[in-house]
C-alpha positions as protocol buffer text, in pm:
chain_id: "A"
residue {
  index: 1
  type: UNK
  ca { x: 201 y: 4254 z: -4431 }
}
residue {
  index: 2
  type: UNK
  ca { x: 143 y: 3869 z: -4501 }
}
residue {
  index: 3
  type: UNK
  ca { x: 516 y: 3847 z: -4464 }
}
residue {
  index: 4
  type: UNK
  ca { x: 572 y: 4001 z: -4160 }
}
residue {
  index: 5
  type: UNK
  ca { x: 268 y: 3818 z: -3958 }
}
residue {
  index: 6
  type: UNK
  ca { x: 422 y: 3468 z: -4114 }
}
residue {
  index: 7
  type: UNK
  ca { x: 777 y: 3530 z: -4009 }
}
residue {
  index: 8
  type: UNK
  ca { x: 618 y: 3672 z: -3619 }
}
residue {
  index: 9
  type: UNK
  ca { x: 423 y: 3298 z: -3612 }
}
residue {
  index: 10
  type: UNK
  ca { x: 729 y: 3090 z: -3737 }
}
residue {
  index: 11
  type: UNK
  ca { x: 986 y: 3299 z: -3444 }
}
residue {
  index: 12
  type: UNK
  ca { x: 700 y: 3271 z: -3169 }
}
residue {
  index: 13
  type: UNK
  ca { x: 709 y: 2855 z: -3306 }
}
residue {
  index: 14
  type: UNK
  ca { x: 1104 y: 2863 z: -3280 }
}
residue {
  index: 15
  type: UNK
  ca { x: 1096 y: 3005 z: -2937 }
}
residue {
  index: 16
  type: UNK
  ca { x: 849 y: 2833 z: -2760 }
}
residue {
  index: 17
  type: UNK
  ca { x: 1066 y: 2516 z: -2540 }
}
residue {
  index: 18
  type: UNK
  ca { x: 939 y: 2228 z: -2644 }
}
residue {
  index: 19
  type: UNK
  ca { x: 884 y: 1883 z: -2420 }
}
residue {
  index: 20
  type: UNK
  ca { x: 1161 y: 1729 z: -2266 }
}
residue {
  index: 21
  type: UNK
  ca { x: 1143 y: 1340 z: -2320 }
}
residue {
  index: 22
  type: UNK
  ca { x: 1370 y: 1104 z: -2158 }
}
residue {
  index: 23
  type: UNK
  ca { x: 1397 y: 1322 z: -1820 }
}
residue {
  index: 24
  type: UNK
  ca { x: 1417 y: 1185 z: -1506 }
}
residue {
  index: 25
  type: UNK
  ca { x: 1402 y: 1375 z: -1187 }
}
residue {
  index: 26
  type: UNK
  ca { x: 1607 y: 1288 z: -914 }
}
residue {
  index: 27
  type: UNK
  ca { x: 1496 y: 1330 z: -526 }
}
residue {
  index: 28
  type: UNK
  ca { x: 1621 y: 1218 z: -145 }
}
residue {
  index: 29
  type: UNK
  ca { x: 1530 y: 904 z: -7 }
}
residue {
  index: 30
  type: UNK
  ca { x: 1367 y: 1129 z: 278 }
}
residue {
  index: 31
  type: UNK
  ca { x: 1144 y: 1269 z: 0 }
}
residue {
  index: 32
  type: UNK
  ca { x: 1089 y: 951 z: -139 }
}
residue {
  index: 33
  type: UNK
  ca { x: 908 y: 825 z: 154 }
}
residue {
  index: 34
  type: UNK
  ca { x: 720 y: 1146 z: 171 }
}
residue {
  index: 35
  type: UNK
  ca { x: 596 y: 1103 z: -141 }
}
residue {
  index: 36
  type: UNK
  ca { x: 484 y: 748 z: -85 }
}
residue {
  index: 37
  type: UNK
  ca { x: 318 y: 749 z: 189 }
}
residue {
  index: 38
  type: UNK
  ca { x: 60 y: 1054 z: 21 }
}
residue {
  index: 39
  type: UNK
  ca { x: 46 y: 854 z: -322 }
}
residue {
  index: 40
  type: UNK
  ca { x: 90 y: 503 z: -221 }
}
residue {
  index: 41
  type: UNK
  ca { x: -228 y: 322 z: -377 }
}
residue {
  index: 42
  type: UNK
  ca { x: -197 y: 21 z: -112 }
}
residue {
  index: 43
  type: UNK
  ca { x: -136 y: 225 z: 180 }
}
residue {
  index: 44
  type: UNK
  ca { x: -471 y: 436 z: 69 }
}
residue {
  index: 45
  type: UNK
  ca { x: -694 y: 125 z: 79 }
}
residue {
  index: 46
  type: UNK
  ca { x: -539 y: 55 z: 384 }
}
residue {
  index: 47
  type: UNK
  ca { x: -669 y: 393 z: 568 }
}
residue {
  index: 48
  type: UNK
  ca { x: -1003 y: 373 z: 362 }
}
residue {
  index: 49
  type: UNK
  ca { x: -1004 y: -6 z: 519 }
}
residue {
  index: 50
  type: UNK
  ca { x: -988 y: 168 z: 859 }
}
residue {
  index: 51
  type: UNK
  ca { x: -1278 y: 423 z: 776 }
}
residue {
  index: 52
  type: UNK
  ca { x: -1535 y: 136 z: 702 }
}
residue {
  index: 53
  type: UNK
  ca { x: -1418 y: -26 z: 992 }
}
residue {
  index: 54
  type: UNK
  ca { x: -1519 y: 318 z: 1206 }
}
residue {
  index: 55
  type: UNK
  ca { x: -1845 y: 305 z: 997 }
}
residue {
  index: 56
  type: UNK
  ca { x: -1954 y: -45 z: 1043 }
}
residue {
  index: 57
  type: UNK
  ca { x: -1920 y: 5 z: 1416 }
}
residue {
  index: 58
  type: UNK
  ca { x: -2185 y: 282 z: 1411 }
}
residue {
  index: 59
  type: UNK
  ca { x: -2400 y: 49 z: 1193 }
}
residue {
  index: 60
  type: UNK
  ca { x: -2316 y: -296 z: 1350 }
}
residue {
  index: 61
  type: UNK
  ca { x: -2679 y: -261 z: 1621 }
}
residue {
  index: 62
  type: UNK
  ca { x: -2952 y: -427 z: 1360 }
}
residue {
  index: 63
  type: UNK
  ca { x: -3303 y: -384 z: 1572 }
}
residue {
  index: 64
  type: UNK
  ca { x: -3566 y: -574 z: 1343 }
}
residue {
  index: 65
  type: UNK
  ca { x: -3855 y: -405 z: 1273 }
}
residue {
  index: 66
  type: UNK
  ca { x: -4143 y: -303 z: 1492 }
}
residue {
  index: 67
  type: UNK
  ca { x: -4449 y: -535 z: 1363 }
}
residue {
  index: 68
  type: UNK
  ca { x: -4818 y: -313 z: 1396 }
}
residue {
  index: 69
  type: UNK
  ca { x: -5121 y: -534 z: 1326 }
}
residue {
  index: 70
  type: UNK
  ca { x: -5465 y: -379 z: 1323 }
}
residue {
  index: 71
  type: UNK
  ca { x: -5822 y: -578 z: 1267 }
}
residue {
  index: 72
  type: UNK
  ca { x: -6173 y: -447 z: 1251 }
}
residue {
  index: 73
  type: UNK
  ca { x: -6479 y: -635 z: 1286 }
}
residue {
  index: 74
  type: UNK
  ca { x: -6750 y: -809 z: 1509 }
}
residue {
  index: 75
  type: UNK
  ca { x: -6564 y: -956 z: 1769 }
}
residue {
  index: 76
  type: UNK
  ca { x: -6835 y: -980 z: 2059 }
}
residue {
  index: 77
  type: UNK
  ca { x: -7183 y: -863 z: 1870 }
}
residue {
  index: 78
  type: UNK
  ca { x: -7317 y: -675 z: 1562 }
}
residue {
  index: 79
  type: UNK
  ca { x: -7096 y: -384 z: 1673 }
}
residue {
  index: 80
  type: UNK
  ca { x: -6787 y: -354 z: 1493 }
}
residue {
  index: 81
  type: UNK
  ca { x: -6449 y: -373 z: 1734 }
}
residue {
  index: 82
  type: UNK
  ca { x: -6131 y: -252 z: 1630 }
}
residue {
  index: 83
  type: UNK
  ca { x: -5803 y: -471 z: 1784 }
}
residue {
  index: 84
  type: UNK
  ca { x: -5413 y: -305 z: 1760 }
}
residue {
  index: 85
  type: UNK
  ca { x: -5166 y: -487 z: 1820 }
}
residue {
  index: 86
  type: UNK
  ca { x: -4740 y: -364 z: 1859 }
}
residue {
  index: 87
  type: UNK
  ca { x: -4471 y: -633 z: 1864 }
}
residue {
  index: 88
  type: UNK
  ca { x: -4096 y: -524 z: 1904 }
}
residue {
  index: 89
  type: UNK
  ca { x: -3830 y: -812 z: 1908 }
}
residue {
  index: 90
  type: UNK
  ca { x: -3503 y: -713 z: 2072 }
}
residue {
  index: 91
  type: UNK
  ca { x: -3194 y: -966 z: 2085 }
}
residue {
  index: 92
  type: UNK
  ca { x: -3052 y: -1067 z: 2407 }
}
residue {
  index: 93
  type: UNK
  ca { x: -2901 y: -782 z: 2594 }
}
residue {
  index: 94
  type: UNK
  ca { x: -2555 y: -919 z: 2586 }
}
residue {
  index: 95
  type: UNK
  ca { x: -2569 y: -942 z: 2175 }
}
residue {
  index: 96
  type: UNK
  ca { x: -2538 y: -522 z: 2233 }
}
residue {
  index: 97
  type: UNK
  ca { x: -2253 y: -517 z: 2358 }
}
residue {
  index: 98
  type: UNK
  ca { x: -2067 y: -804 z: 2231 }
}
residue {
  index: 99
  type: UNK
  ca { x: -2102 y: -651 z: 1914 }
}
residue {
  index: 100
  type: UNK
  ca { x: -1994 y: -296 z: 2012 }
}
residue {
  index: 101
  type: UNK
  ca { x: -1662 y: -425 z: 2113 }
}
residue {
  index: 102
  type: UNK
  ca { x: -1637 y: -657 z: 1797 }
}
residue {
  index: 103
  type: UNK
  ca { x: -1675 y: -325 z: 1640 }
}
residue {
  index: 104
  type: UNK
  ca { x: -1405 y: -121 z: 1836 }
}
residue {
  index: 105
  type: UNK
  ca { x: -1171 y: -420 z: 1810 }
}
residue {
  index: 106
  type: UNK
  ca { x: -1192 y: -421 z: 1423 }
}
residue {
  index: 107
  type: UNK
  ca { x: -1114 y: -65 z: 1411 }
}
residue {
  index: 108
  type: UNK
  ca { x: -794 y: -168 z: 1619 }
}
residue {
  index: 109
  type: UNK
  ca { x: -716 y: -423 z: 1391 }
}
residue {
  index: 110
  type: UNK
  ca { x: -750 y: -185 z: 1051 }
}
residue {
  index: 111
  type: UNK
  ca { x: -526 y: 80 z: 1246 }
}
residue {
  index: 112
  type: UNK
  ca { x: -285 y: -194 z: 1303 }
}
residue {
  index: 113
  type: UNK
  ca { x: -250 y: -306 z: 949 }
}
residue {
  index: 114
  type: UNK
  ca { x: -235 y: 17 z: 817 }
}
residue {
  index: 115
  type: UNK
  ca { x: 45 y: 85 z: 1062 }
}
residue {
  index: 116
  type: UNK
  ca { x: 199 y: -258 z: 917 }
}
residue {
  index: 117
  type: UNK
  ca { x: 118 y: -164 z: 521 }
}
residue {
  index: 118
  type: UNK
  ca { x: 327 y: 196 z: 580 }
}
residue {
  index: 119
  type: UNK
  ca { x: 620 y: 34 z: 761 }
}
residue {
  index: 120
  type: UNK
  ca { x: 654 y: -217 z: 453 }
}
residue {
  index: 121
  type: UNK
  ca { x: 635 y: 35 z: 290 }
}
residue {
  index: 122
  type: UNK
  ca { x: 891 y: 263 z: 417 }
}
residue {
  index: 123
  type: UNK
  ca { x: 1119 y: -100 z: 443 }
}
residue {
  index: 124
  type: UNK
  ca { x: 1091 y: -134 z: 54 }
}
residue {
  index: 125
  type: UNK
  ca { x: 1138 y: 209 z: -32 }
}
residue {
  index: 126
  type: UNK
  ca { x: 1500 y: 190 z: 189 }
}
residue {
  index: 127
  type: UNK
  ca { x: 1555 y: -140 z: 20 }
}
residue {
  index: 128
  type: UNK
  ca { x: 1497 y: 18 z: -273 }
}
residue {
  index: 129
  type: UNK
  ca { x: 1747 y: 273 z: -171 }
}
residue {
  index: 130
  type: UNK
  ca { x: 2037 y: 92 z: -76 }
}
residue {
  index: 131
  type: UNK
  ca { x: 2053 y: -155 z: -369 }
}
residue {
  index: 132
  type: UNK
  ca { x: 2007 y: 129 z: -629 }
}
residue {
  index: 133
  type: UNK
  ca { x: 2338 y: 290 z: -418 }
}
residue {
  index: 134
  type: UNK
  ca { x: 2524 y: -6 z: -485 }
}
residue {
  index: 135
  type: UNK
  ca { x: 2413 y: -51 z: -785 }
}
residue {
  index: 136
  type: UNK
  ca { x: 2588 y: 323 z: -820 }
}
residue {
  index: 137
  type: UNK
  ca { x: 2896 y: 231 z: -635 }
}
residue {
  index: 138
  type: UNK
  ca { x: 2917 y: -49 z: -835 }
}
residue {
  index: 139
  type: UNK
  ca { x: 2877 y: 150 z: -1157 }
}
residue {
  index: 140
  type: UNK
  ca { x: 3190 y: 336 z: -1101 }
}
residue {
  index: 141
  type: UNK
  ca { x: 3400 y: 77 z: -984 }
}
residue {
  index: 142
  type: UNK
  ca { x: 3330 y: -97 z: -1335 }
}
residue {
  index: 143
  type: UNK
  ca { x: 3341 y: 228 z: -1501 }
}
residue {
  index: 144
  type: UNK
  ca { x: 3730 y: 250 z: -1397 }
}
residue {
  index: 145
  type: UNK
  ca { x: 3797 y: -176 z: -1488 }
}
residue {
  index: 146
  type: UNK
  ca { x: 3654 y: -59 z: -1851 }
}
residue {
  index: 147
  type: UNK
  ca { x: 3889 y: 236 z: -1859 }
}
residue {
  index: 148
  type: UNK
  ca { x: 4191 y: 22 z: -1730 }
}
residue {
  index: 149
  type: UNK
  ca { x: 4138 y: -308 z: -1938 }
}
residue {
  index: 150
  type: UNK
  ca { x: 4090 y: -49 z: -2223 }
}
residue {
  index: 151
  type: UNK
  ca { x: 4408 y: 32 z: -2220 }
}
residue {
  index: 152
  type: UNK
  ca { x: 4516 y: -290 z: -2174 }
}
residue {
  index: 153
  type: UNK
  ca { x: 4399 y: -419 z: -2468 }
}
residue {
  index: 154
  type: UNK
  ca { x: 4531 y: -125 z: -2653 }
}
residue {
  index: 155
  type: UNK
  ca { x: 4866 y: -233 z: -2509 }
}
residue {
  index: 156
  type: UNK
  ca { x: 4846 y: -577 z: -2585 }
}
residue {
  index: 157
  type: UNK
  ca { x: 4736 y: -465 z: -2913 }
}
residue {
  index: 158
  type: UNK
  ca { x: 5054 y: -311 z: -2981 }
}
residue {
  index: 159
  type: UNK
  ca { x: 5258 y: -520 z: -2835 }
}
residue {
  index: 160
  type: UNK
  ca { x: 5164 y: -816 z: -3043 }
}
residue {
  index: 161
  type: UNK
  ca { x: 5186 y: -604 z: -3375 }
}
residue {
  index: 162
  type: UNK
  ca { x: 5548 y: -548 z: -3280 }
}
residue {
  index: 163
  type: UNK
  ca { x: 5639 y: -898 z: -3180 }
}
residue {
  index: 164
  type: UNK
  ca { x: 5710 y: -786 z: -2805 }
}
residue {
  index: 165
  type: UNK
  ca { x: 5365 y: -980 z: -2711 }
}
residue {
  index: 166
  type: UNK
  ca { x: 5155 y: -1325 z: -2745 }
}
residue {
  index: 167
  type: UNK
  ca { x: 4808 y: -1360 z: -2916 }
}
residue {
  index: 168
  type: UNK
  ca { x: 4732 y: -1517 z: -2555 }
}
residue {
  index: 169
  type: UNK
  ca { x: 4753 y: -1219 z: -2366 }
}
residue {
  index: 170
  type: UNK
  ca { x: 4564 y: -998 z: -2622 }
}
residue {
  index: 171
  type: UNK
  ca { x: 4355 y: -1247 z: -2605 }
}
residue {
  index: 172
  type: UNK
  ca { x: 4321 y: -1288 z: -2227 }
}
residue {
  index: 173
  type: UNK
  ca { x: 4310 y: -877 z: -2186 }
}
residue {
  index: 174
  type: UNK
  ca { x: 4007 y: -869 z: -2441 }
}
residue {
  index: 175
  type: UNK
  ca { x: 3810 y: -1152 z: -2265 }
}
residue {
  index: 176
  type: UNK
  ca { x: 3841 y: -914 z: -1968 }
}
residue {
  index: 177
  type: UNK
  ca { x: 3732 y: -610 z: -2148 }
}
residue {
  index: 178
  type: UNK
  ca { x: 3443 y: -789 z: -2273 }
}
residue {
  index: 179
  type: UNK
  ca { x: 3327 y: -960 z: -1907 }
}
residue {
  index: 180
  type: UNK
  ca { x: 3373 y: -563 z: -1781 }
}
residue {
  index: 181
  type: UNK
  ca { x: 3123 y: -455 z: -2048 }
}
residue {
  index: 182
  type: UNK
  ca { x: 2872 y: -687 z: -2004 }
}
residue {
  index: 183
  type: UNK
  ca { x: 2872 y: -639 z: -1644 }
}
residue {
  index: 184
  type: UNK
  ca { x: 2838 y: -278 z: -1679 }
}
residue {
  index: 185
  type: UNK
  ca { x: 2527 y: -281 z: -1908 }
}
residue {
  index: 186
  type: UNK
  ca { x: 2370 y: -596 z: -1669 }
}
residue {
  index: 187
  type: UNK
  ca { x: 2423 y: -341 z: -1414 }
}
residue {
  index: 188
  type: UNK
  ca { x: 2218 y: -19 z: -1623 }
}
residue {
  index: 189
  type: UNK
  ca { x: 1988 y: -334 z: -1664 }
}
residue {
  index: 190
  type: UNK
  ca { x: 1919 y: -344 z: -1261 }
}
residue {
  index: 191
  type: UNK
  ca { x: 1889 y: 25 z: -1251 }
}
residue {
  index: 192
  type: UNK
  ca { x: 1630 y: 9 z: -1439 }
}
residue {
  index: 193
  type: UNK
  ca { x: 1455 y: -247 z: -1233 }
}
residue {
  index: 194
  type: UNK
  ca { x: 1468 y: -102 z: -905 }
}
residue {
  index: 195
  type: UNK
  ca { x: 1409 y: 266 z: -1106 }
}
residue {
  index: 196
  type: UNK
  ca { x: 1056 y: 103 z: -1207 }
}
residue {
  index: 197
  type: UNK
  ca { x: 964 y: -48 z: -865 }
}
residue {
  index: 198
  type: UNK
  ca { x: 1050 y: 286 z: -678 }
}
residue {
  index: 199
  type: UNK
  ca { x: 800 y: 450 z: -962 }
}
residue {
  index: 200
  type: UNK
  ca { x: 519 y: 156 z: -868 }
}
residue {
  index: 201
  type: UNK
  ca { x: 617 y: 210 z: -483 }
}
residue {
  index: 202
  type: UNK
  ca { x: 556 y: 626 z: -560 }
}
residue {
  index: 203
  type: UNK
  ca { x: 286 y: 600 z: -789 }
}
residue {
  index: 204
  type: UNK
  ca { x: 458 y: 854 z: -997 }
}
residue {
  index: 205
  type: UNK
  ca { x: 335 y: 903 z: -1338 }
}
residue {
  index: 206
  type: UNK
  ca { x: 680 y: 1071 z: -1375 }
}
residue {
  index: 207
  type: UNK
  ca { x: 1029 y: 901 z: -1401 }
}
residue {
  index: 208
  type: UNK
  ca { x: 1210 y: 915 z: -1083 }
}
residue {
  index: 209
  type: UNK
  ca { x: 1529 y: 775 z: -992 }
}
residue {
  index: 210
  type: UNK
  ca { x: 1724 y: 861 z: -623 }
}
residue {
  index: 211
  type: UNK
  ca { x: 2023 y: 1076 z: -600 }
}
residue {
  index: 212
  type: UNK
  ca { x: 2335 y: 914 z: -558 }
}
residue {
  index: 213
  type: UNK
  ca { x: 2469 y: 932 z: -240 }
}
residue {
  index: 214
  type: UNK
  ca { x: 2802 y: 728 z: -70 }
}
residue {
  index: 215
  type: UNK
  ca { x: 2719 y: 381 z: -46 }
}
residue {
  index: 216
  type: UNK
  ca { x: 2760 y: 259 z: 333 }
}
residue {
  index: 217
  type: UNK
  ca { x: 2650 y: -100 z: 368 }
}
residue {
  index: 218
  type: UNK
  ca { x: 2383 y: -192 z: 622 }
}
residue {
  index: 219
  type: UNK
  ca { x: 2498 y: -314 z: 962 }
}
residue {
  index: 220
  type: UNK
  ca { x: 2272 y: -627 z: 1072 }
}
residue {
  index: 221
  type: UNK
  ca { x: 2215 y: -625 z: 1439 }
}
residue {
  index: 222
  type: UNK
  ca { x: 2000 y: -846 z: 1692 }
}
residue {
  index: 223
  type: UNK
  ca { x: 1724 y: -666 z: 1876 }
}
residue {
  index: 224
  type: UNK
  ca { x: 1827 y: -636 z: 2220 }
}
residue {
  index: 225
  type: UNK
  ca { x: 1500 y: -466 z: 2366 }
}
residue {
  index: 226
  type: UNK
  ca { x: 1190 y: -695 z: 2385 }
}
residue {
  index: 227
  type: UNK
  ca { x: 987 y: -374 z: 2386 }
}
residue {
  index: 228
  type: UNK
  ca { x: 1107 y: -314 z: 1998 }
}
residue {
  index: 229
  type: UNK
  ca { x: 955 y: -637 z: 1955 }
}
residue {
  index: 230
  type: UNK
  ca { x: 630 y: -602 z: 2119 }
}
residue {
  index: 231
  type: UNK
  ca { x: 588 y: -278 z: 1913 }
}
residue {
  index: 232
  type: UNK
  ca { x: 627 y: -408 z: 1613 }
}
residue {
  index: 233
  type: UNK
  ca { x: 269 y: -318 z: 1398 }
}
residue {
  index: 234
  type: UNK
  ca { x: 303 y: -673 z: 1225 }
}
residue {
  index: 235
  type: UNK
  ca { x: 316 y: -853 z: 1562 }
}
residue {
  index: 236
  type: UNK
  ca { x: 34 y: -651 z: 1697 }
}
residue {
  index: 237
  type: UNK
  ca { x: -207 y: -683 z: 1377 }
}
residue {
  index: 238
  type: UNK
  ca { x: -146 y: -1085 z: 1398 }
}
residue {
  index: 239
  type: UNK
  ca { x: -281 y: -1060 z: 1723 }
}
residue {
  index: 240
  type: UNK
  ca { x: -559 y: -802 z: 1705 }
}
residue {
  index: 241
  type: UNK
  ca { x: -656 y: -1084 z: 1435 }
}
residue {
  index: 242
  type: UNK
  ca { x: -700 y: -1336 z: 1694 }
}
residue {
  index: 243
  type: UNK
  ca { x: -894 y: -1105 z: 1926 }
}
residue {
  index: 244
  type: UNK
  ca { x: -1110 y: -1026 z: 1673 }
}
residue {
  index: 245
  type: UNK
  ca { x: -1178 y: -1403 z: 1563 }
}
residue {
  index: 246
  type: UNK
  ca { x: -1254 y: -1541 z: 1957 }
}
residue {
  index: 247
  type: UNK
  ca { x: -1465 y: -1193 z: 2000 }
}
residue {
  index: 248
  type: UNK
  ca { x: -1696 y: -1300 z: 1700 }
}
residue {
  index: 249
  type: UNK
  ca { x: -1724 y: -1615 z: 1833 }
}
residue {
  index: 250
  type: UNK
  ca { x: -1808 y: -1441 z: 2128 }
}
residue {
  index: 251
  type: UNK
  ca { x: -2075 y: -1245 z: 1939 }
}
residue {
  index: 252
  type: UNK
  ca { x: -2219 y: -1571 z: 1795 }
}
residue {
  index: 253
  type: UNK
  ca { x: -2258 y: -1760 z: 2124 }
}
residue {
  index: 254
  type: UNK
  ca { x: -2429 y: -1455 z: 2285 }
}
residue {
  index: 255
  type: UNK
  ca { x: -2683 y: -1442 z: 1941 }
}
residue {
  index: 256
  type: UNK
  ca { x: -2755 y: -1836 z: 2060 }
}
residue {
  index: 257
  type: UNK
  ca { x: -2940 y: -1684 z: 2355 }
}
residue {
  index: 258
  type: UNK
  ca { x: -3360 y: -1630 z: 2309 }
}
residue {
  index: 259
  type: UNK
  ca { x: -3465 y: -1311 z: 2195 }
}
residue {
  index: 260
  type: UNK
  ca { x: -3701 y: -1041 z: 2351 }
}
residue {
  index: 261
  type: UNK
  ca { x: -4045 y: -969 z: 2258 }
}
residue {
  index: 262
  type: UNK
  ca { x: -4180 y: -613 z: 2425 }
}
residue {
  index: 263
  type: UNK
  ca { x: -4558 y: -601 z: 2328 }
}
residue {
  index: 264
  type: UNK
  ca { x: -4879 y: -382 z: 2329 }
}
residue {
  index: 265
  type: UNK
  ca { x: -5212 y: -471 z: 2243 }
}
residue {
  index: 266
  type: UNK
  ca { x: -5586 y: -340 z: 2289 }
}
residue {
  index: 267
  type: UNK
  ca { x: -5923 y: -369 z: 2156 }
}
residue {
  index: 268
  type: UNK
  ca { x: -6258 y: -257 z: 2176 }
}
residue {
  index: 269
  type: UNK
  ca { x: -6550 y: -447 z: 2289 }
}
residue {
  index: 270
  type: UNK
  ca { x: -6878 y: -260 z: 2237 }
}
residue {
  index: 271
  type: UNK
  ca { x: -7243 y: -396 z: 2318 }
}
residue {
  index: 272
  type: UNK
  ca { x: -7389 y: -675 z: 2576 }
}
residue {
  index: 273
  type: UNK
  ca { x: -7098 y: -882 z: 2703 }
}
């Protein structure tokens, strides 16, 4: 019985997979910048940046407090009079609403550098992209050199041993071999590289690499629409800065003004005035 329930235990150990180490899934770029744009750490702080910008708004109206001041005593005669006194200091009118537009135009400005932080980005994750396809592209070019100067330095090889070649071209053919190789592992080397920024860029815990695709090099091209230009989040959040910065000192020249003081007061006078 002892037998059978030890050889059931070892063949359930046997069959269970175990973990796969050194596994790296592969995805789209597409998917990529799904991915990032859910798990990207910066471009999280960047929306929670807009939220406290939406909150401070709601809180940016600071009323002080309301001062109460009561006495009791003989004011007038042996009687004892009671005095109350409310104080309520507002700022100037114009402090209001200087600040409730400082507010709304800080909200603008969060939106527009969180626009800004997810088109960088989507700009690094392509960059990303298209290096790691060359880096591919590249790969099998060097792949074939290593197969071809291979062979000729097998050739070579043989040649010299039967007189029909020089010690300068086996010499010459391994030098090339060698210059193949080392470009081949400085270009695994690379991979690697860009492999670990795209992991940083997806905050994977999980090694990810991109599938390998054609490589078709970038065309550069002049923007011919000012429009694209005015549209561009970067553009906008450098000036949403500078609205925000004259409407503060907006905000500041309208707390220069006096304040308001709204008051009530009464008191008792009892006996022979």
């Amino acid at each position: 019985m002892r037998c059978i329930r030890f050889i059931t235990l070892l063949l359930s150990i046997l069959l269970v997979p175990g973990p796969h180490y050194g596994q790296t899934r592969s995805i789209t770029i597409d998917d990529a910048v799904r991915m990032a744009l859910e798990q990207n750490p910066g471009l999280k702080a960047a929306a929670l940046e807009t939220s406290a910008a939406e909150y401070q708004k709601r809180t940016s109206v600071d009323i002080p407090k309301t001062q109460v001041m009561w006495m009791s005593g003989q004011f007038n005669s042996n009687n004892k009079d009671n005095s109350i006194t409310l104080t309520q200091s507002l700022p100037f009118p114009t402090v209001f609403s200087s600040q409730s537009k400082l507010g709304e135009q800080r909200i603008e400005s969060s939106r527009f550098r969180e626009a800004a932080a997810r088109n960088e980005l989507i700009y690094q994750l392509k960059l990303v992209h298209q290096t790691l396809q060359y880096l591919y592209a590249r790969e099998r070019l060097l792949k074939s050199q290593d197969s071809l100067f291979a062979e000729l330095v097998r050739t070579t090889s043989l040649q010299l041993s039967t007189g029909e070649g020089t010690l300068l071209q086996k010499t010459a053919a391994e030098t090339r071999y060698n210059d193949v190789k080392n470009q081949l592992r400085q270009n695994m080397s690379d991979q690697l590289t860009y492999n670990a920024q795209l992991k940083v860029l997806l905050n994977s815990p999980e090694d990810i690499t991109l599938s390998k695709e054609p490589f078709v090099p970038l065309a550069t091209t002049l923007l011919q629409d000012s429009s694209q230009v005015a549209d561009n989040p970067q553009l906008a959040l450098q000036q949403s800065l500078r609205t925000v910065a004259l409407q503060e000192k907006r905000v500041e020249s309208n707390r220069a003004f006096p304040d308001l003081t709204l008051g009530y007061f009464n008191q008792t006078i009892i006996g022979i005035q």
